[in-house]
C-alpha positions as CSV (number, residue, x, y, z in Angstrom):
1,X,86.6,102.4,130.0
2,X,89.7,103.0,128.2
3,X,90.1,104.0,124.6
4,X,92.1,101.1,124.1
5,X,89.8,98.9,125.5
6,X,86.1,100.2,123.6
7,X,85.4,98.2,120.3
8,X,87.1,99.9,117.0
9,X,84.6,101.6,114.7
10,X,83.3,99.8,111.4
11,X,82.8,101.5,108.2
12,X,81.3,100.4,105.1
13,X,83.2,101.8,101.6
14,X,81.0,103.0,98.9
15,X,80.4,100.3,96.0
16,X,83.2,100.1,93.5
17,X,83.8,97.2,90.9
18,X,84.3,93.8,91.8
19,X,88.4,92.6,91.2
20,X,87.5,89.3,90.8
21,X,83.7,88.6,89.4
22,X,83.0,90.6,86.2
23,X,80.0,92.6,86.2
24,X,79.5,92.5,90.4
25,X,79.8,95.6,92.3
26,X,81.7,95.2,95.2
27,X,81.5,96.7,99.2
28,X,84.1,96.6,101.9
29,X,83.7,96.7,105.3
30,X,86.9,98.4,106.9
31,X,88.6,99.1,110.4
32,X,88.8,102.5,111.3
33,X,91.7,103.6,109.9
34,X,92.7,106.1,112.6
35,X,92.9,102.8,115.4
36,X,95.9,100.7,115.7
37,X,95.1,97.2,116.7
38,X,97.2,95.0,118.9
39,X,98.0,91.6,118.1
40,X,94.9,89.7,120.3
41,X,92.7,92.3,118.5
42,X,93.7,92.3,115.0
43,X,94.0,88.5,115.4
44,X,89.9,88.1,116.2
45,X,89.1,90.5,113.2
46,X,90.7,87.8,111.3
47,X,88.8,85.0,112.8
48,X,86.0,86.9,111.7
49,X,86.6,86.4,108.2
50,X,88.8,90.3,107.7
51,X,91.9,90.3,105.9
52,X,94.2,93.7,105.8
53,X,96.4,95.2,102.4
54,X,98.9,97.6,104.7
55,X,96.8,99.1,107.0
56,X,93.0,98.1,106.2
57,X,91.7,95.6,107.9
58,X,88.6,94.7,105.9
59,X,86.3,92.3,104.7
60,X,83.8,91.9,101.7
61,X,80.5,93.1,102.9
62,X,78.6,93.1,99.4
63,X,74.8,93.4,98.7
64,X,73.4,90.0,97.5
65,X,76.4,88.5,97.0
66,X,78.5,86.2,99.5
67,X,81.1,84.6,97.1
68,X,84.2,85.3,98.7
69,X,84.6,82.9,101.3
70,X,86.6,83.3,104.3
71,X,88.8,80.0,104.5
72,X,92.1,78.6,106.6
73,X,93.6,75.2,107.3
74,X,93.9,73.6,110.2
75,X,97.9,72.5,109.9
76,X,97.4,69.5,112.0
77,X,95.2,67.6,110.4
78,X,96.7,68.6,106.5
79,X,97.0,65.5,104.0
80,X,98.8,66.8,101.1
81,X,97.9,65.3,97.5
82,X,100.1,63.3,95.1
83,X,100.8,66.6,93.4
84,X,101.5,68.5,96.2
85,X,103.5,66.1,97.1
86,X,105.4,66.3,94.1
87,X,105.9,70.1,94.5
88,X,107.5,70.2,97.6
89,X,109.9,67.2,96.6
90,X,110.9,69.2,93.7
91,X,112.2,71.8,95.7
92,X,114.0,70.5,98.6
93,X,116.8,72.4,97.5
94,X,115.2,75.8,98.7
95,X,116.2,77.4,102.1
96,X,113.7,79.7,103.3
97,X,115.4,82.4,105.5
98,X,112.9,85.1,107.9
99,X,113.0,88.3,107.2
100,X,112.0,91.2,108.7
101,X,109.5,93.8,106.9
102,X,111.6,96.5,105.4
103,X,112.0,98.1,102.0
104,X,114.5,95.6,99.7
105,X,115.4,96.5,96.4
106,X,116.0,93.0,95.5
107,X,112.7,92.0,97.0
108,X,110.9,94.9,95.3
109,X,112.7,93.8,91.6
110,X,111.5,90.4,92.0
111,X,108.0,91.7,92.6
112,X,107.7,93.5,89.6
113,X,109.1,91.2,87.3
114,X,106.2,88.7,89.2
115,X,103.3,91.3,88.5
116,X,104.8,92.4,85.0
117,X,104.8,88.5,84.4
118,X,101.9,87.1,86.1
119,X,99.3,90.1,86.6
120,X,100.2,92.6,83.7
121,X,96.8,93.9,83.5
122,X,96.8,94.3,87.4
123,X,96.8,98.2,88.9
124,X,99.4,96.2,91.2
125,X,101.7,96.7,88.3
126,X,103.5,99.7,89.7
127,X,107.2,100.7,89.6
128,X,106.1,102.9,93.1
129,X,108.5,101.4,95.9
130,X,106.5,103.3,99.2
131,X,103.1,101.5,97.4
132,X,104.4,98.6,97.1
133,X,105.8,98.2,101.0
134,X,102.8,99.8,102.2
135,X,100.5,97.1,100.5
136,X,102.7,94.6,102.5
137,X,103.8,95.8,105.8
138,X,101.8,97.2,108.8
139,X,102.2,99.1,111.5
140,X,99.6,97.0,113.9
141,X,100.9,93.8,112.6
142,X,103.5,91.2,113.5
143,X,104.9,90.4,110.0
144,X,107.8,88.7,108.3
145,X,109.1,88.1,104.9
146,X,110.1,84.5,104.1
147,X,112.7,84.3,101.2
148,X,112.6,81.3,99.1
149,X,116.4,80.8,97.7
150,X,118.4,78.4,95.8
151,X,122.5,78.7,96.1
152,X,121.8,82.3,96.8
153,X,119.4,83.2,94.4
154,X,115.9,85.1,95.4
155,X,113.2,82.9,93.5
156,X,109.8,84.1,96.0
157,X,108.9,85.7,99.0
158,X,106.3,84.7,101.2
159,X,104.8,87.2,103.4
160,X,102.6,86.6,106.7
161,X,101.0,87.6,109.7
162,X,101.8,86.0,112.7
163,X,98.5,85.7,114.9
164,X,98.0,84.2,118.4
165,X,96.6,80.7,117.0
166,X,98.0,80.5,113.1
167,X,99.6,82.6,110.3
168,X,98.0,84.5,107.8
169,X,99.1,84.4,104.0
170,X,99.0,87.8,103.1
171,X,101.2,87.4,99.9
172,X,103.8,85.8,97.8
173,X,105.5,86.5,94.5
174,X,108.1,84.8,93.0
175,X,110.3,84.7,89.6
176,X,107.8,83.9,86.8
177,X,110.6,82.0,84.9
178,X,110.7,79.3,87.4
179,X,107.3,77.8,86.4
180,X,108.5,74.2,86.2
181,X,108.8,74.4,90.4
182,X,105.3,75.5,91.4
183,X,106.6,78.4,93.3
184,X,103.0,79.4,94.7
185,X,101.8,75.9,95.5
186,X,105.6,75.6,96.9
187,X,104.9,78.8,99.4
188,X,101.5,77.6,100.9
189,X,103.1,74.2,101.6
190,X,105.9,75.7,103.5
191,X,103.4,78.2,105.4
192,X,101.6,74.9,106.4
193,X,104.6,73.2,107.6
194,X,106.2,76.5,109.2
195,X,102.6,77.1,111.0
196,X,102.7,73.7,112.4
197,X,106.3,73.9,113.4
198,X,105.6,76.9,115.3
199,X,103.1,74.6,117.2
200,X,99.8,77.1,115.6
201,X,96.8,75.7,114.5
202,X,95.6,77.6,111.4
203,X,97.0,78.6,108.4
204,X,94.5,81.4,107.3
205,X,94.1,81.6,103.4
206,X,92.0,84.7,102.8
207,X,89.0,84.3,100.9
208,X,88.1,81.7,98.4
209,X,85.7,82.3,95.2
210,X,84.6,79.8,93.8
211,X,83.9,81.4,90.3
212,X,87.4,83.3,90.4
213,X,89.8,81.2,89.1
214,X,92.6,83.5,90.7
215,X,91.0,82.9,94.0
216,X,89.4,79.3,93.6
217,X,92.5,77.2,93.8
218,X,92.6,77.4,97.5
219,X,90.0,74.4,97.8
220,X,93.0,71.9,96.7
221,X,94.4,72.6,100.0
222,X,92.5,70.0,102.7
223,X,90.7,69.9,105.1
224,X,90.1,73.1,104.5
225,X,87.6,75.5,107.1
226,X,85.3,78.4,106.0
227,X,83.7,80.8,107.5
228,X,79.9,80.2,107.2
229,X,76.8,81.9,109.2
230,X,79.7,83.3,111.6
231,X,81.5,80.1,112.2
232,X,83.8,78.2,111.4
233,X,82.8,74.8,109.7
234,X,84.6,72.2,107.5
235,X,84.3,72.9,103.5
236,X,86.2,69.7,102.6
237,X,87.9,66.5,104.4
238,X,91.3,65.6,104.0
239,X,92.3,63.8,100.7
């Protein structure tokens, strides 16, 4: 057997506090660092529920707790609401162009200026331009960034995975002035639509909490899957 062929090792982080629940201690279960994965292999961590930030390819493996939710939609069968509807009419006028996943200093401006406005208290909040690109790119990973623009101006950029049967939101950040267009709600839309046009099936939203209120607004998107007892089952039907 090959050492590309044996499984990757698992570890397990020590327990640190939770980013999203107040109070909870939270565990990770992680990739070994040291192994690269290819695209078939990195794509059936995340259709066991793992997510990556640069590198890590993890998931929440906490100690009587099982509130983050792995969840993704399933692009065909989408029914967006009235609001969402609304959303994406009001902005027709953007052209989203591909990108690939390099260092931009207008990109990187725009994503301060979106943590410095949305997430001030966040440790994301840092002027550190090798952090920043290693939060969003990867080696192992095929990757793009998706500008949002509007007669040449950047308002948000979308960044995903590309996996054998879907994409996977990994992030997006956009201008914080632009509130009126519902930049975030904008950028999942679009993923759906892209995801579908690319003839995928999923479009893989990380995890969903419940009691999180940064993480819990991923429900509004339906039918939406989740991950549950290691498969995949539907949370909620289409509107």
């Amino acid at each position: 057997m090959t050492a590309r062929e044996t499984k990757p090792d698992l570890y397990l982080s020590m327990p640190h506090p939770c980013s999203y629940l107040p109070g909870r201690m939270s565990t990770i279960l992680f990739v070994d660092p040291q192994r690269l994965l290819n695209e078939g292999e990195y794509g059936a961590f995340v259709r066991r529920g793992f997510r990556r930030s640069g590198d890590l390819v993890y998931r929440p493996h906490c100690q009587g707790c099982n509130a983050c939710v792995a969840v993704r939609i399933p692009v065909q069968a989408f029914a967006a609401t009235r609001g969402q509807r609304r959303v994406w009419n009001r902005n027709r006028d953007i052209e989203v162009v591909e990108k690939p996943v390099r260092f931009d200093s207008e990109h990187f401006d725009l994503y301060r200026r979106y943590q410095a406005g949305r997430h001030p208290e966040s440790g994301m909040n840092d002027a550190d331009p090798q952090k920043y690109l290693g939060f969003l790119s990867s080696r192992q990973v095929d990757s793009a960034f998706f500008e949002m623009r509007v007669k040449g101006r950047l308002l948000g950029v979308a960044v995903a995975d590309v996996l054998p049967d879907g994409l996977s939101a990994v992030y997006t950040f956009f201008d914080p002035e632009a509130r009126q267009r519902g930049l975030g709600v904008y950028a999942i839309l679009w993923e759906i639509a892209e995801t579908a046009r690319r003839g995928l099936d999923f479009l893989y939203l990380g995890y969903w909490i419940a009691d999180a209120p940064k993480m819990a607004y991923k429900i509004n998107y339906r039918p939406l899957q989740a991950l549950i007892g290691g498969h995949w089952v539907q949370l909620t039907p289409a509107d």
